[in-house]
Jmol script that loads the backbone (N, CA, C; Angstrom):
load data "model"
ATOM      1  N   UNK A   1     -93.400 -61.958 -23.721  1.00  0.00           N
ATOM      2  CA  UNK A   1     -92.908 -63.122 -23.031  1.00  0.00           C
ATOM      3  C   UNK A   1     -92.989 -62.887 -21.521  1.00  0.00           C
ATOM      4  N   UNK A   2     -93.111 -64.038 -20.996  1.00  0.00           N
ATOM      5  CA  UNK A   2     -93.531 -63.547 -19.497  1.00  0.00           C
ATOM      6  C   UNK A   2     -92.185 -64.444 -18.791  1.00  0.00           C
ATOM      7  N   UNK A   3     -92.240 -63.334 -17.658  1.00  0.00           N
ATOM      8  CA  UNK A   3     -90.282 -63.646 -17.293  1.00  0.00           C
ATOM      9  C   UNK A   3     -91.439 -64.289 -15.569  1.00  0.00           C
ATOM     10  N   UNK A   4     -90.389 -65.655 -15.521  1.00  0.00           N
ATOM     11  CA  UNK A   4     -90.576 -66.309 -13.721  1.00  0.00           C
ATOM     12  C   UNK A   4     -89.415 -66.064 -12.914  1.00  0.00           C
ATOM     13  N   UNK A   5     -89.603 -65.583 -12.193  1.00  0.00           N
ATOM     14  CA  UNK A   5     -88.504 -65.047 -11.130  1.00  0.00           C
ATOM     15  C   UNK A   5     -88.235 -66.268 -10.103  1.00  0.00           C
ATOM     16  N   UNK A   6     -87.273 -66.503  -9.478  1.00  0.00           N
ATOM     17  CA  UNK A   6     -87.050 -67.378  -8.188  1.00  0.00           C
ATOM     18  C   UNK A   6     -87.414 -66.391  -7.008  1.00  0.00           C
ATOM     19  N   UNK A   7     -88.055 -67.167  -6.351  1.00  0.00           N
ATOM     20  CA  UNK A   7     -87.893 -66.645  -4.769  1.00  0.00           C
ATOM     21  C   UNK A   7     -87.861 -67.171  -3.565  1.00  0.00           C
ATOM     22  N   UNK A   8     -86.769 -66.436  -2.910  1.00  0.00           N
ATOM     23  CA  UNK A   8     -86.102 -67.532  -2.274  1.00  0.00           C
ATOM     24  C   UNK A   8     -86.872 -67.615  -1.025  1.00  0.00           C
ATOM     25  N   UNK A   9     -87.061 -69.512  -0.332  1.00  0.00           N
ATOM     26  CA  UNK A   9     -87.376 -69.497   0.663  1.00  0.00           C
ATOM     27  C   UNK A   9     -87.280 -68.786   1.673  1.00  0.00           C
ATOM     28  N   UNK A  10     -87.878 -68.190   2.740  1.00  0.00           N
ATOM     29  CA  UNK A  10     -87.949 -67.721   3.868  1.00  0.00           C
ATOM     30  C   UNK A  10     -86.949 -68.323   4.795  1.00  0.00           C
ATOM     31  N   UNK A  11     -87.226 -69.471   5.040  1.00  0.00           N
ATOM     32  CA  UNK A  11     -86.332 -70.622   5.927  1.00  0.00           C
ATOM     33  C   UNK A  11     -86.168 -71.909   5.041  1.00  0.00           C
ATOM     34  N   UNK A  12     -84.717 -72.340   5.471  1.00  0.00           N
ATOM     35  CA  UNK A  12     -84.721 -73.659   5.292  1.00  0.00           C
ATOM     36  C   UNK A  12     -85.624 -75.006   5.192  1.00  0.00           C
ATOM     37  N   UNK A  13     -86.779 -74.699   6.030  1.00  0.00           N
ATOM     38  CA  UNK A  13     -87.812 -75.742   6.037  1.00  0.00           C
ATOM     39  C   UNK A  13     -88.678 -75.088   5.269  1.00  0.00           C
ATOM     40  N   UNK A  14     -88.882 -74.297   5.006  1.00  0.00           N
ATOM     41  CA  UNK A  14     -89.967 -74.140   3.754  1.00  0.00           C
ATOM     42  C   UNK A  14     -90.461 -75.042   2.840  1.00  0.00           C
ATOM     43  N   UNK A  15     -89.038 -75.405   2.116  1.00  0.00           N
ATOM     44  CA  UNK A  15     -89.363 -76.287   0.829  1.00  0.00           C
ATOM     45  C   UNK A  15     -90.147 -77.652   1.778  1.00  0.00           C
ATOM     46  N   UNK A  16     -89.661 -77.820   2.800  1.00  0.00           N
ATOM     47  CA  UNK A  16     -90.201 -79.114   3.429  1.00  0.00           C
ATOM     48  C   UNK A  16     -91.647 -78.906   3.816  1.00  0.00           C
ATOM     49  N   UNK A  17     -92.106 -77.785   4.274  1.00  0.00           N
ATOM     50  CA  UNK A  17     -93.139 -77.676   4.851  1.00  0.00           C
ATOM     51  C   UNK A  17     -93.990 -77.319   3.874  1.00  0.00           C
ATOM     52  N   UNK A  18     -94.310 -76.979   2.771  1.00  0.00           N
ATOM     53  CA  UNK A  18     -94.938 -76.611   1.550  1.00  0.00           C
ATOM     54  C   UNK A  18     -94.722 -77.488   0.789  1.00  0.00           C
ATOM     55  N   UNK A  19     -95.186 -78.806   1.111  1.00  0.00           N
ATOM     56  CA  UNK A  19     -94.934 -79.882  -0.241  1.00  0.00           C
ATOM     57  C   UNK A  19     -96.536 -80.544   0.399  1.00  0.00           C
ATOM     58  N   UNK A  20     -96.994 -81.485  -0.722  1.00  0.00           N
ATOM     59  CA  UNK A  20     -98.508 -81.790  -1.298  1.00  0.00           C
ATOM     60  C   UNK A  20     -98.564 -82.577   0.054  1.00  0.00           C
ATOM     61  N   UNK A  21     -97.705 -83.212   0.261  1.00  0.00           N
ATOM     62  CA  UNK A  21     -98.079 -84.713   1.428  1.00  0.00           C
ATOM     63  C   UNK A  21     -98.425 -84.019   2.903  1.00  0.00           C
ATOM     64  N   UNK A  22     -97.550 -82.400   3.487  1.00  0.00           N
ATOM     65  CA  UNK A  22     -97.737 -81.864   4.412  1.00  0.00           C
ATOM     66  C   UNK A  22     -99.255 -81.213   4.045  1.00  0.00           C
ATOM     67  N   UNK A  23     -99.728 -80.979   3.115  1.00  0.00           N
ATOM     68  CA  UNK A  23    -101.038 -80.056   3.241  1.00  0.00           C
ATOM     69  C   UNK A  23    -102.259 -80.957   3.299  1.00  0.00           C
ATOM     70  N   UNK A  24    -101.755 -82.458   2.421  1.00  0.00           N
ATOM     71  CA  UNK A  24    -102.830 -83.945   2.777  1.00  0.00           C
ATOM     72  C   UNK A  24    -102.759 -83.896   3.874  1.00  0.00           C
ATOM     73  N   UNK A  25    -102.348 -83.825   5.418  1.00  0.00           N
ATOM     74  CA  UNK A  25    -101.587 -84.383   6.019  1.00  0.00           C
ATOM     75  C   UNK A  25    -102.847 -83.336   6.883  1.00  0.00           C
ATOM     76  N   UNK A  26    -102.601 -81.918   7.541  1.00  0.00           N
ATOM     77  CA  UNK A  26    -103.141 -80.758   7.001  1.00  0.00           C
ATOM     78  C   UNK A  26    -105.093 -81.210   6.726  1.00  0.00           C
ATOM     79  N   UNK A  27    -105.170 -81.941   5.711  1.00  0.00           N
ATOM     80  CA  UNK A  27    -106.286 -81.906   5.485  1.00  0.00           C
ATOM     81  C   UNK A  27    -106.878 -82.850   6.137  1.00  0.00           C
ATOM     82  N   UNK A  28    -106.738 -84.158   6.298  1.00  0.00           N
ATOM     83  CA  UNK A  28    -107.016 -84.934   7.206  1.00  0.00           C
ATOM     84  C   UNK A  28    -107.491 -84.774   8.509  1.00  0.00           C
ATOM     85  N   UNK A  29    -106.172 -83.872   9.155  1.00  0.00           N
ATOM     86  CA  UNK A  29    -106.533 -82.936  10.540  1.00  0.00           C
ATOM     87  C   UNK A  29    -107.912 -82.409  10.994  1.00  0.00           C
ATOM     88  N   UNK A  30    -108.124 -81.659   9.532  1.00  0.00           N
ATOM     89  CA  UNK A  30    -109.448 -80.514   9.761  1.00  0.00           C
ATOM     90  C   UNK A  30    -110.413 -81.215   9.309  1.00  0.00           C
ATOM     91  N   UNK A  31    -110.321 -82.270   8.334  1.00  0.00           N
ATOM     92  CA  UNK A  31    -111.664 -83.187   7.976  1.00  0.00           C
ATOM     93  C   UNK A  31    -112.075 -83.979   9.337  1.00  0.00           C
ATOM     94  N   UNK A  32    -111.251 -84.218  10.117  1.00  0.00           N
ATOM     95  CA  UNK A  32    -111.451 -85.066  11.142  1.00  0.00           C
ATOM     96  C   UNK A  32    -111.694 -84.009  12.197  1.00  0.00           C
ATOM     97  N   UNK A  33    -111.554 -82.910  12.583  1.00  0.00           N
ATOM     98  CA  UNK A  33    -111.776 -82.293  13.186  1.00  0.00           C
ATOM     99  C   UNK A  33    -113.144 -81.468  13.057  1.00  0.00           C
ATOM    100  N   UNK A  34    -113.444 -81.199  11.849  1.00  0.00           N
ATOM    101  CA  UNK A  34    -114.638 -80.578  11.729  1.00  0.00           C
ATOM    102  C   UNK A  34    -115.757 -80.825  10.945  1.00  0.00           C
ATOM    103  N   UNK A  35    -115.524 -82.301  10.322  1.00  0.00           N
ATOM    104  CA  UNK A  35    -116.268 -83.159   9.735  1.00  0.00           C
ATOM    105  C   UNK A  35    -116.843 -82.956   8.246  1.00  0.00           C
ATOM    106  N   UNK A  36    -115.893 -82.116   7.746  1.00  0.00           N
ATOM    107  CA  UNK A  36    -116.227 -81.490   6.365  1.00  0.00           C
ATOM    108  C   UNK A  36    -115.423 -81.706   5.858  1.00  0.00           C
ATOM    109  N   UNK A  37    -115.334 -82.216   4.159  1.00  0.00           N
ATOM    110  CA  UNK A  37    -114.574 -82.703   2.998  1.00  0.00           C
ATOM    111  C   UNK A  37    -113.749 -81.204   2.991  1.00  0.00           C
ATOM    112  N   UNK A  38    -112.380 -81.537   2.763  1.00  0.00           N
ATOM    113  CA  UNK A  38    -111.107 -80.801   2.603  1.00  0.00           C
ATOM    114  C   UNK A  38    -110.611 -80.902   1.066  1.00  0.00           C
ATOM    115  N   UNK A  39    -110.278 -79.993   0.373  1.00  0.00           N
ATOM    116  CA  UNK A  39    -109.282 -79.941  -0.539  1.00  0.00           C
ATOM    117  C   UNK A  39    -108.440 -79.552  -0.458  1.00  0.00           C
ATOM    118  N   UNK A  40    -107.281 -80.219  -1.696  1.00  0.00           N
ATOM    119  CA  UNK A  40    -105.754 -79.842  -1.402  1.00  0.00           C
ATOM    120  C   UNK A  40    -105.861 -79.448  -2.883  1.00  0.00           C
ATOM    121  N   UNK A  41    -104.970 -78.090  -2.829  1.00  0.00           N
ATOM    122  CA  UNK A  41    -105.303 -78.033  -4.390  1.00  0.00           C
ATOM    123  C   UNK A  41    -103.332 -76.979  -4.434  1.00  0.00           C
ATOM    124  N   UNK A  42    -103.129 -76.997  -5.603  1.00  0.00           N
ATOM    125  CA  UNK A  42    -101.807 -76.166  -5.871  1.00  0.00           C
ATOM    126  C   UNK A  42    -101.714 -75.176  -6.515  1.00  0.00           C
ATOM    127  N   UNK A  43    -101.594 -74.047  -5.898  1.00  0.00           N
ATOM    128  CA  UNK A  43    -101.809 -72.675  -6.092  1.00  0.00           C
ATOM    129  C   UNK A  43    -101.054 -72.349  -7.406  1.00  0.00           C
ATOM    130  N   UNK A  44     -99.401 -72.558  -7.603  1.00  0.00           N
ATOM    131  CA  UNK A  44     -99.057 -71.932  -8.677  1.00  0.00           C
ATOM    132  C   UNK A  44     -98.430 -71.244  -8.024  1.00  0.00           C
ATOM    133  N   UNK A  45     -98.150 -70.525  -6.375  1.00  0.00           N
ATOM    134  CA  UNK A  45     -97.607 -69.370  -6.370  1.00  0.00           C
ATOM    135  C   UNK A  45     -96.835 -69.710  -5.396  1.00  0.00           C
ATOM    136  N   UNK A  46     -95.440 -69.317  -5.826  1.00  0.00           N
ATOM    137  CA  UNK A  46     -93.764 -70.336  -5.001  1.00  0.00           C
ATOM    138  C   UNK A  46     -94.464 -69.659  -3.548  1.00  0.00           C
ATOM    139  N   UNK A  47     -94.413 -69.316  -3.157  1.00  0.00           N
ATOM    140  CA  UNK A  47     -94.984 -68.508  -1.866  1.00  0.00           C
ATOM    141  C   UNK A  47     -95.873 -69.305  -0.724  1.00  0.00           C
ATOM    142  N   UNK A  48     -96.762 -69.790  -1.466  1.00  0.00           N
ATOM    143  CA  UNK A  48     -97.516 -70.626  -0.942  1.00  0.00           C
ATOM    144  C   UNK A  48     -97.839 -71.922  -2.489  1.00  0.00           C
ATOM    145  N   UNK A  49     -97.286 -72.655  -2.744  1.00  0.00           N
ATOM    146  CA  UNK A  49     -97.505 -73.605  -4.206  1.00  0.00           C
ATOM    147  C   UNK A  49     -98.514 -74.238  -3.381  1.00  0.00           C
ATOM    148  N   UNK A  50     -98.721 -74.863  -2.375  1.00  0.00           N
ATOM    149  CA  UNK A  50    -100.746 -75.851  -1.851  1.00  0.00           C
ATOM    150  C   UNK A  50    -100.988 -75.074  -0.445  1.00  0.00           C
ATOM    151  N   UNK A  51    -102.796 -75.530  -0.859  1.00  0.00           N
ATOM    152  CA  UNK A  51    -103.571 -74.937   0.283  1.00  0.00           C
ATOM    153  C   UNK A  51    -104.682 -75.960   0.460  1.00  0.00           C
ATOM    154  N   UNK A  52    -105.391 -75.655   1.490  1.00  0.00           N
ATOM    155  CA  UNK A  52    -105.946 -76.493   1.645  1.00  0.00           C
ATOM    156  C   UNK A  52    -107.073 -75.793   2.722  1.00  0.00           C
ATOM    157  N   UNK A  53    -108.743 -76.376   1.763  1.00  0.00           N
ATOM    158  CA  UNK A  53    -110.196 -75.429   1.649  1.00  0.00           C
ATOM    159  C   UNK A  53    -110.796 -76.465   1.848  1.00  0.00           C
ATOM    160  N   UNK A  54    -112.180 -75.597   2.156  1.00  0.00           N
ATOM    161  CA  UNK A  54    -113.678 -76.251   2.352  1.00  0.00           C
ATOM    162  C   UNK A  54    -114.232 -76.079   0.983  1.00  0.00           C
ATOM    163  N   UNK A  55    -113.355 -75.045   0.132  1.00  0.00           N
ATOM    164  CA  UNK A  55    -113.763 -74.821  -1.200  1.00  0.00           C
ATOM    165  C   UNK A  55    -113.245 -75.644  -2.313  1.00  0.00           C
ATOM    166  N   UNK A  56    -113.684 -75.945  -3.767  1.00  0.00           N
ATOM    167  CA  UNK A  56    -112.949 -76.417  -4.503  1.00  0.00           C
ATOM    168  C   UNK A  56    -111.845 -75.238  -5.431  1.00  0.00           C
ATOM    169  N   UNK A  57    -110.988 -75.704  -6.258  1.00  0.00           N
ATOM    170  CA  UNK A  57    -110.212 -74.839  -6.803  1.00  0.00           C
ATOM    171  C   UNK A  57    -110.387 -73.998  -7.262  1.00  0.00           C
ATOM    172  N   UNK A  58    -110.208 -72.313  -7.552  1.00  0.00           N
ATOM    173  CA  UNK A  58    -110.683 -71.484  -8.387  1.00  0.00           C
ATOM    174  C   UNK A  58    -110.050 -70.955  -8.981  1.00  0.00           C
ATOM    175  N   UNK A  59    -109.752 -70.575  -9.784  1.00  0.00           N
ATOM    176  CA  UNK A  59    -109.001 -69.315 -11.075  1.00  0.00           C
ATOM    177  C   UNK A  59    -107.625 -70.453 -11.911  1.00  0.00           C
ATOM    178  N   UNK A  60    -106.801 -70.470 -11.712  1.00  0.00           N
ATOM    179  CA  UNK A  60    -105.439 -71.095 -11.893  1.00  0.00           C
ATOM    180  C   UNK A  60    -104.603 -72.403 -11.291  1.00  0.00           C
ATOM    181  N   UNK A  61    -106.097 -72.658 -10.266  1.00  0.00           N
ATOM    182  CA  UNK A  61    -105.497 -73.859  -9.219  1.00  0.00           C
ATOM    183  C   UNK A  61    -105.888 -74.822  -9.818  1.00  0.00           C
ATOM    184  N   UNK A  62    -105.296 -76.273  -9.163  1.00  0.00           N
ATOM    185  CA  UNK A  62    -105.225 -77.407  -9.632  1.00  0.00           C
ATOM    186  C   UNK A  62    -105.484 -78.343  -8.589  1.00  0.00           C
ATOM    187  N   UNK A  63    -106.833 -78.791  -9.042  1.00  0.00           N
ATOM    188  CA  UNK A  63    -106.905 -79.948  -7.606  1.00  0.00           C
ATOM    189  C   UNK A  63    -106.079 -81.285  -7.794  1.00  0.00           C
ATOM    190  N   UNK A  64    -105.787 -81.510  -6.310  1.00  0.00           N
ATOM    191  CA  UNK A  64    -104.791 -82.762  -6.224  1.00  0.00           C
ATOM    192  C   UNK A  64    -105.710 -83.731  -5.744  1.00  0.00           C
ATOM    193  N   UNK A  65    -106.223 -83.381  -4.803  1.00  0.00           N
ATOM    194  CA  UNK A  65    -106.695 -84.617  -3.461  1.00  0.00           C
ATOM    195  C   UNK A  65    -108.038 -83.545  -2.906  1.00  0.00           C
ATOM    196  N   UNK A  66    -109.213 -84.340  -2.520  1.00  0.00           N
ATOM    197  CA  UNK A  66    -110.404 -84.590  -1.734  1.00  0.00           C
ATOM    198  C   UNK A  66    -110.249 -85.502  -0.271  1.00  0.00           C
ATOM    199  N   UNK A  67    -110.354 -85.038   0.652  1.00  0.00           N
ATOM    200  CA  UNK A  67    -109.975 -85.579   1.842  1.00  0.00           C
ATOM    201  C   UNK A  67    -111.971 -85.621   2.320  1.00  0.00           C
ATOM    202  N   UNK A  68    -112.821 -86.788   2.219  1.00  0.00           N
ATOM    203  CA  UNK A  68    -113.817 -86.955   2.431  1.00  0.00           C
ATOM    204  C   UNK A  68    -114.459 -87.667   3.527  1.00  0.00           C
TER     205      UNK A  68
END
end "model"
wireframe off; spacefill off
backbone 0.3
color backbone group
């Protein structure tokens, strides 16, 4: 059986700053800035749960959003 641990935010704004709409948000920025399609995809890992690539998802991730 596989045990999930909590871990606790760093700061108070964490939970705020690591949510899907800040990393859309995030992606937009750099699509518009450097003229290349962005993904937002969700890692899985409380630490960092979204990121956001020139790549599409790999291993365990989950794409959300294409910023084109």
């Amino acid at each position: 059986m596989t045990e999930i641990a909590y871990v606790q935010p760093q700061s108070l704004a964490a939970p705020r700053q690591a949510s899907p709409e800040n990393a859309y948000a995030v992606a937009v920025q750099l699509r518009a800035a450097g003229g290349t399609e962005q993904f937002v995809v969700s890692t899985g890992d409380p630490m960092q749960p979204f990121r956001v690539s020139g790549e599409p998802p790999i291993g365990q991730e989950r794409f959300l959003a294409l910023v084109a």
